[in-house]
N, C-alpha and C positions, 0 to 999 in steps of 0.2 A: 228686541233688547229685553234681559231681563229685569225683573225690580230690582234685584240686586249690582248689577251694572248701571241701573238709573240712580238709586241713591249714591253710589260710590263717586261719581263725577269728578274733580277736578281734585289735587293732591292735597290743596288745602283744608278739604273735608275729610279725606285719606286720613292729615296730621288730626283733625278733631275727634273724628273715629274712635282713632287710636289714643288718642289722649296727648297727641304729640303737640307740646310747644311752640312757636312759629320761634327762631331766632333771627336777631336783628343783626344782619349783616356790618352794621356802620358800627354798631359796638366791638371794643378790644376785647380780647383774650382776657379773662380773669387771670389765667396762670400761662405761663409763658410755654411752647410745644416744646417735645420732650426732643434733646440730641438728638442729631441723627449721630449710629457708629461712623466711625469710619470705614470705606472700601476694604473690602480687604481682598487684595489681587497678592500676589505674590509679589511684586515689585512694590507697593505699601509698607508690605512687611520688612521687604527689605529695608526700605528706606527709613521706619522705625527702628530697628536697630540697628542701622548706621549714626539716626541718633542719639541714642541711647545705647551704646556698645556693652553696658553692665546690665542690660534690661534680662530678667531671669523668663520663663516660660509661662509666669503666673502673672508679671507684667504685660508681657503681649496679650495675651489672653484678654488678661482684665480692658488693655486701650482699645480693642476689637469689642468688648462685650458678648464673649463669649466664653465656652468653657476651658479649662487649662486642657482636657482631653483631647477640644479641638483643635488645637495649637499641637499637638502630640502629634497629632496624625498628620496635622499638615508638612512637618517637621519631618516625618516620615519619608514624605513622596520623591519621588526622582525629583521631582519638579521644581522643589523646592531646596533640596542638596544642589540640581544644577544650578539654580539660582544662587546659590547662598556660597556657593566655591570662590569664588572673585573674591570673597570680602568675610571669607572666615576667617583669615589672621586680625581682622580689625574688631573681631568680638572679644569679650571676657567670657562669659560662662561656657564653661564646658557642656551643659545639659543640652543647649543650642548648637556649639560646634563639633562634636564627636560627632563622630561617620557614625552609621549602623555598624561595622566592625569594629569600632573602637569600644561603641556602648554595647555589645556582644560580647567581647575581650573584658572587657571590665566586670561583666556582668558576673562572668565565669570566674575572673580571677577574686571578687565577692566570694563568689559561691564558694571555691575553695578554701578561703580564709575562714568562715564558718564551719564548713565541714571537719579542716583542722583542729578549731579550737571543741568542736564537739565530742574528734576521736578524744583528747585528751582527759574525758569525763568519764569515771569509772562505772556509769552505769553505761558504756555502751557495750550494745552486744556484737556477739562475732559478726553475725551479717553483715550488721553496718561498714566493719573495717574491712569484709569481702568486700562490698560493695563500694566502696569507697577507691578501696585499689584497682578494681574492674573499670570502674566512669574512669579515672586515671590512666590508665593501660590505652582505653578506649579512647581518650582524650587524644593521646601522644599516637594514636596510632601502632601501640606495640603490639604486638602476642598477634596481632591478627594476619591471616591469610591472604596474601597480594590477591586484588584481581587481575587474572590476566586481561591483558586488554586484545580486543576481537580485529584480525585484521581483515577488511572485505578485500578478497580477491574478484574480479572482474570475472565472467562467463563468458568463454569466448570474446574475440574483439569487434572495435567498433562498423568494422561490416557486415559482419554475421549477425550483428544485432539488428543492425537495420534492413540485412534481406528478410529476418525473421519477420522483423513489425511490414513491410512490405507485403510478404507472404498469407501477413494475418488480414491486412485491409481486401 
């Protein structure tokens, strides 16, 4: 054994060592321990906002103790749209129950409104109202070139294939 495994001995010498304080188990908390968040499973949340059917994104966030980002994403997942199908008529806000296509659709018909009130600004230039009519065109699907769609025809039929892969074993 070395000295320094002989001095070390037992934990209580560890705490003097160290300068560590022994506490007294029988004594209360000076301050009370801190919340736990709540769970947050998908079925939690739901059942939060079945609570609280006006609760916005910053609310759950906040009763979770976590970021409003992470509320975005979770909001995001199949997981939680399949969850949340049953009982999105019983919500208010829309930032919670728009589909990913809705808040797409929305996003775009924003973006249009902008764009509109920008053409309308005498400094803009030609590009821009190229470009504006192009996303547009491009939007709706016009001017552009169908693809043809490819049809697979079969090689020979289903016994010729298989004397084939026969042939090959």
């Amino acid at each position: 054994m070395s000295s320094v495994d002989a001095n070390l001995g037992t934990g209580l010498e560890l705490d003097k060592l160290f300068g560590v304080e022994q506490v007294d188990k029988a004594q209360p908390l000076t301050h009370p321990p801190a919340p736990v968040p709540p769970s947050y499973t998908i079925d939690s949340i739901i059942d939060y906002l079945l609570l609280h059917p006006d609760a916005s994104p910053v609310d759950v966030a906040k009763e979770y103790k976590r970021p409003r980002q992470w509320f975005l994403t979770l909001l995001a997942s199949d997981r939680f749209q399949d969850a949340l199908d049953p009982i999105r008529h019983q919500l208010l806000d829309p930032a919670i129950t728009s589909t990913m296509e809705e808040r797409f659709r929305a996003l775009a018909l924003h973006s249009l409104n902008v764009m509109h009130s920008k053409l309308d600004h005498p400094e803009v230039t030609d590009f821009m109202v190229v470009k504006a009519a192009e996303i547009g065109v491009k939007a709706l699907g016009l001017g552009m070139p169908k693809k043809e769609e490819t049809v697979l025809t079969p090689v020979g039929n289903v016994d010729t294939i298989a004397d084939r892969l026969l042939a090959a074993l």
